[in-house]
C-alpha positions as semicolon CSV with decimal commas, in nm:
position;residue;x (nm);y (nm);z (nm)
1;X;3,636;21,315;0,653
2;X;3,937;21,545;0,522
3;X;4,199;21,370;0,756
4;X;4,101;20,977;0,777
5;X;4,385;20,808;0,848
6;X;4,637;21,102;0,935
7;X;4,826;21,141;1,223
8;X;4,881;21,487;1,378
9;X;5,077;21,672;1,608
10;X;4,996;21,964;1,769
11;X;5,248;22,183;1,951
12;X;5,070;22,398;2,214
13;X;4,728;22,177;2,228
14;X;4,650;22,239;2,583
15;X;4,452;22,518;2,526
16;X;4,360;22,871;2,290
17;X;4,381;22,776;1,943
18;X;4,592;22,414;2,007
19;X;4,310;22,293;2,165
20;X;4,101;22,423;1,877
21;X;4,293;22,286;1,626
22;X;4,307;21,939;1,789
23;X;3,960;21,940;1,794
24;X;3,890;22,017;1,463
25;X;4,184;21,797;1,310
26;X;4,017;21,493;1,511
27;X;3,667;21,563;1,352
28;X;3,791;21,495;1,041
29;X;3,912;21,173;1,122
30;X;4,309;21,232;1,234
31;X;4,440;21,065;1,514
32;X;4,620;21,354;1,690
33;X;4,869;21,372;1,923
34;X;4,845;21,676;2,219
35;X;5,186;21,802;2,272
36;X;5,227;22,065;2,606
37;X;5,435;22,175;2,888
38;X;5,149;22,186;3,073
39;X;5,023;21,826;3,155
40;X;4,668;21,895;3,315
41;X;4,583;22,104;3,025
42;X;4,711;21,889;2,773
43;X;4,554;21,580;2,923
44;X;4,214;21,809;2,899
45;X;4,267;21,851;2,545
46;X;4,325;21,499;2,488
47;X;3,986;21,417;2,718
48;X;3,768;21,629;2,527
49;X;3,890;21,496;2,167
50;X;3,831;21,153;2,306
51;X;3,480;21,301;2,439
52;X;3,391;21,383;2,096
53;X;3,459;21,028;2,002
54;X;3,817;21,166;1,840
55;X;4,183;20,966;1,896
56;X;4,387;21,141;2,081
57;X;4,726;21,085;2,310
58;X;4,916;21,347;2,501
59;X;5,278;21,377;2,549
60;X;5,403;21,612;2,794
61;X;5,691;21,877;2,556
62;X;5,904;22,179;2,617
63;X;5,914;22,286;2,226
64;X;6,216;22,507;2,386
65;X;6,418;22,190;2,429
66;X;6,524;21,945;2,153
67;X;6,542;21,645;2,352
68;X;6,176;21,691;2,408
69;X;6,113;21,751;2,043
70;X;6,292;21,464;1,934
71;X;6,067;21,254;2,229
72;X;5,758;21,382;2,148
73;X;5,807;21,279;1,771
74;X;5,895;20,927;1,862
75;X;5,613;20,875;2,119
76;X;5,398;21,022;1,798
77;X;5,513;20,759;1,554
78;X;5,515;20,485;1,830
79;X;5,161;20,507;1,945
80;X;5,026;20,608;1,553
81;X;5,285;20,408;1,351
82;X;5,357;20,743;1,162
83;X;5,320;21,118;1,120
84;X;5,160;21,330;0,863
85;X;5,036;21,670;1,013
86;X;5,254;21,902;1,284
87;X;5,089;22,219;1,367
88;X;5,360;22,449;1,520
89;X;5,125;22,613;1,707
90;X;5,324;22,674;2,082
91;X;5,454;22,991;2,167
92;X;5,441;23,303;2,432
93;X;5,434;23,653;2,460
94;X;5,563;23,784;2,752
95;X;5,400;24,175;2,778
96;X;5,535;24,328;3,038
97;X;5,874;24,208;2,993
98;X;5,903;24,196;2,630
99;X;5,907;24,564;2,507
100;X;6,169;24,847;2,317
101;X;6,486;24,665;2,248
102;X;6,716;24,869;2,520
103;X;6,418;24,765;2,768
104;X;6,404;24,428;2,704
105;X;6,644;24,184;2,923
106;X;6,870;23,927;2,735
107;X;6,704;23,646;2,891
108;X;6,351;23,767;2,799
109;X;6,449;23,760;2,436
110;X;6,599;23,430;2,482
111;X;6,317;23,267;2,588
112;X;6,075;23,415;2,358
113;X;6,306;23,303;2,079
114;X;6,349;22,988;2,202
115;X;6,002;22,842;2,246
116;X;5,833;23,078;1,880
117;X;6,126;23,035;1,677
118;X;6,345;22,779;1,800
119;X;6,027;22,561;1,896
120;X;5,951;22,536;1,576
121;X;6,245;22,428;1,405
122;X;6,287;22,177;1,665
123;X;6,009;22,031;1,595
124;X;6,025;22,034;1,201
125;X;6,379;21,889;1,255
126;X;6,265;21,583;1,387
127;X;5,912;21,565;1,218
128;X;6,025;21,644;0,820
129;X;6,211;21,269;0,815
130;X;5,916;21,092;0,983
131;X;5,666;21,304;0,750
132;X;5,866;21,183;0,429
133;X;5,861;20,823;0,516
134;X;5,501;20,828;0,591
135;X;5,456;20,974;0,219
136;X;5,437;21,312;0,278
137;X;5,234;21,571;0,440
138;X;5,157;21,903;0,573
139;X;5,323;22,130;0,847
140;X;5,154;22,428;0,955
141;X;5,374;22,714;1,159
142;X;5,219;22,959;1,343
143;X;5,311;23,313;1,222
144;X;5,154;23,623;1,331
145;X;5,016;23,922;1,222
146;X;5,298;24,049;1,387
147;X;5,472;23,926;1,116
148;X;5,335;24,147;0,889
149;X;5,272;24,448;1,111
150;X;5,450;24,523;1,432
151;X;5,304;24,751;1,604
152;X;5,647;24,839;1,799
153;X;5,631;24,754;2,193
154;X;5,720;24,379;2,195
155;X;6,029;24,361;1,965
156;X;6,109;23,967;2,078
157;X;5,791;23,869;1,982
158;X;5,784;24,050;1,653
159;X;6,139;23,913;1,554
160;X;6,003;23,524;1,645
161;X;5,692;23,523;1,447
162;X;5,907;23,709;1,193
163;X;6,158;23,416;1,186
164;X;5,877;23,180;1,193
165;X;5,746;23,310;0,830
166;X;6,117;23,343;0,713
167;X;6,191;22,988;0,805
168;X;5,848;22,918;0,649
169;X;5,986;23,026;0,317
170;X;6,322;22,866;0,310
171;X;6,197;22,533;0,433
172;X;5,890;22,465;0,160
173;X;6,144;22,401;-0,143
174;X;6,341;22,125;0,024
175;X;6,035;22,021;0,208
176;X;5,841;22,007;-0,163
177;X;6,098;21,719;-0,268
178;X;5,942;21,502;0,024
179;X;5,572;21,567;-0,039
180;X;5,549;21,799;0,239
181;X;5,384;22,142;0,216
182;X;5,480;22,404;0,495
183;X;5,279;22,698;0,526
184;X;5,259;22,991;0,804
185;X;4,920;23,137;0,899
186;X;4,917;23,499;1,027
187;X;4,578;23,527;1,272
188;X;4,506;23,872;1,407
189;X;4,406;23,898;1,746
190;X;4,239;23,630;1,883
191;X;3,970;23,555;2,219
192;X;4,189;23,359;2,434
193;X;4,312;23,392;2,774
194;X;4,708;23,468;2,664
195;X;4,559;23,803;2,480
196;X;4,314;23,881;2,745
197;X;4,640;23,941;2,981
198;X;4,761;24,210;2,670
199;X;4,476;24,377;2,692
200;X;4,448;24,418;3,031
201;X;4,114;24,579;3,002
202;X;3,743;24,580;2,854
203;X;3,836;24,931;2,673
204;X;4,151;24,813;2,531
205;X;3,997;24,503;2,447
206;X;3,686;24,702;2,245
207;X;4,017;24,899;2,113
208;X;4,183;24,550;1,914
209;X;3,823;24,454;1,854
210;X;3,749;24,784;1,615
211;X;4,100;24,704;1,443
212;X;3,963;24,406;1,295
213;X;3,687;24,422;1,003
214;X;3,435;24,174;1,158
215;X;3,551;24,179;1,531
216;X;3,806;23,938;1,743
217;X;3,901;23,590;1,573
218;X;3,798;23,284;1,752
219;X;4,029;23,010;1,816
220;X;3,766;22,805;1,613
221;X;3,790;22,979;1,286
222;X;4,198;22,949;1,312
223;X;4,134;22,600;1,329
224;X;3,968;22,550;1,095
225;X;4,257;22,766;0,856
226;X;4,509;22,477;0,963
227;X;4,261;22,191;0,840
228;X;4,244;22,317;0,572
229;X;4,601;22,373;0,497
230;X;4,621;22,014;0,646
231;X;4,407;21,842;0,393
232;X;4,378;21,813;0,031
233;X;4,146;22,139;-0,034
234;X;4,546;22,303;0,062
235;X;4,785;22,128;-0,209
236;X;4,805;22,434;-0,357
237;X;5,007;22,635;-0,099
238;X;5,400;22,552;0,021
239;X;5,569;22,837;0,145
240;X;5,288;23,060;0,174
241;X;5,299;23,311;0,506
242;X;4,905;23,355;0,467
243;X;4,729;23,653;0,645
244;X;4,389;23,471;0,825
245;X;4,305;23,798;1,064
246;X;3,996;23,957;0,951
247;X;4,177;24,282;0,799
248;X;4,386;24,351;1,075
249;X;4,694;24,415;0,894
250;X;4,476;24,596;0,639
251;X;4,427;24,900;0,888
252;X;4,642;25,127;1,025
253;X;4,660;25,006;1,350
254;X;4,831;25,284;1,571
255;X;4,523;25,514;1,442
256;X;4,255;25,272;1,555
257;X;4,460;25,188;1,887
258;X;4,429;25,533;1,992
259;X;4,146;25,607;1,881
């Protein structure tokens, strides 16, 4: 097993690709801890790691808070006696709110930027010291292609994941002198129910689908991006904003959309 004896925390694990990732990060032998704001999906995740004969505790968190942040890291290190892994995976995208900057209300952008962004340094605040004194480890943030490419139409969402690969960048160096690699991972778009209320329909669906070189991602395959980054097989990345999206960013997008 790539992870025997780890301890992992997943932002976002009650369902898409944090309950993916929890799943996979258990197989390999890390006990993992289920962070969400939703408790009966979180408490699902945690069920079906334990199912699969995995460790697993959940602990209810509002990444948008950092009293909750700074809880869920101590429950982590209480019930695991330490902390090696955090997957920053928890985040929204609010469609038909989020939009053109001179469309977009103040309080929209807040909260976007609060949970993507802000979420995730939260959480690396309070994780990096516990990570150190456990002897290192791995954090994984969740970019997006977005990233990379924005497409224009959700400018708070593009500016987060944005952040999330800038903050990516400036965090590895000081994060190297603790034995802790920080990556970002850029999927494409991805089968889960959060996209499925972007595209709206089976045609625009088909549309994102032809955008990508071998169809839509699963949450699996993501998963599996962020065990590897978590284990070994990843020492050679810190501070890497890695594209994992099937050529997505490698088209031109608006073309394909319309087309």
């Amino acid at each position: 097993m790539l992870l025997e004896g780890k301890v992992a925390m997943v932002t976002g694990g009650g369902s898409g690709i944090g309950r993916a990732a929890c799943l996979a990060l258990a197989r390999e032998g890390a006990a993992v801890v289920v962070a969400d704001v939703d408790s009966m999906a979180g408490e699902g995740t945690a069920a079906l790691v334990r199912k699969q004969r995995g460790v697993a505790r959940f602990v209810r968190a509002d990444v948008s808070e950092p009293s909750d942040c700074e809880q869920l890291v101590r429950e982590a290190v209480a019930a695991f006696g330490g902390l090696h892994i955090l997957y920053n995976n928890a985040g929204i995208a609010l469609p038909f709110q989020d939009g053109f900057t001179p469309a977009v209300a103040p309080e929209v952008w807040d909260r976007v930027l609060r949970v993507n962004l802000s979420g995730t340094f939260y959480c690396s605040h309070y994780a990096i010291p516990e990570i150190a004194k456990a002897g290192g480890g791995a954090i994984i943030n969740a970019a997006s292609s977005m990233a990379l490419l924005p497409l224009g139409g959700l400018d708070a969402y593009a500016a987060s994941k944005g952040g999330v690969a800038a903050l990516t960048k400036s965090m590895a160096p000081g994060c190297a002198a603790l034995g802790i690699r920080v990556n970002a991972i850029c999927p494409g778009y991805v089968d889960t129910p959060m996209n499925a209320v972007i595209w709206q329909s089976e045609e625009m669906k088909k549309a994102f689908e032809r955008g990508h070189a071998m169809g839509l991602q699963t949450p699996e395959e993501i998963a599996e991006v962020v065990v590897f980054l978590a284990s070994e097989y990843g020492r050679s990345f810190t501070g890497a904003v890695l594209p994992c999206d099937r050529g997505w960013t490698a088209f031109k997008q608006p073309d394909l959309l319309r087309g």
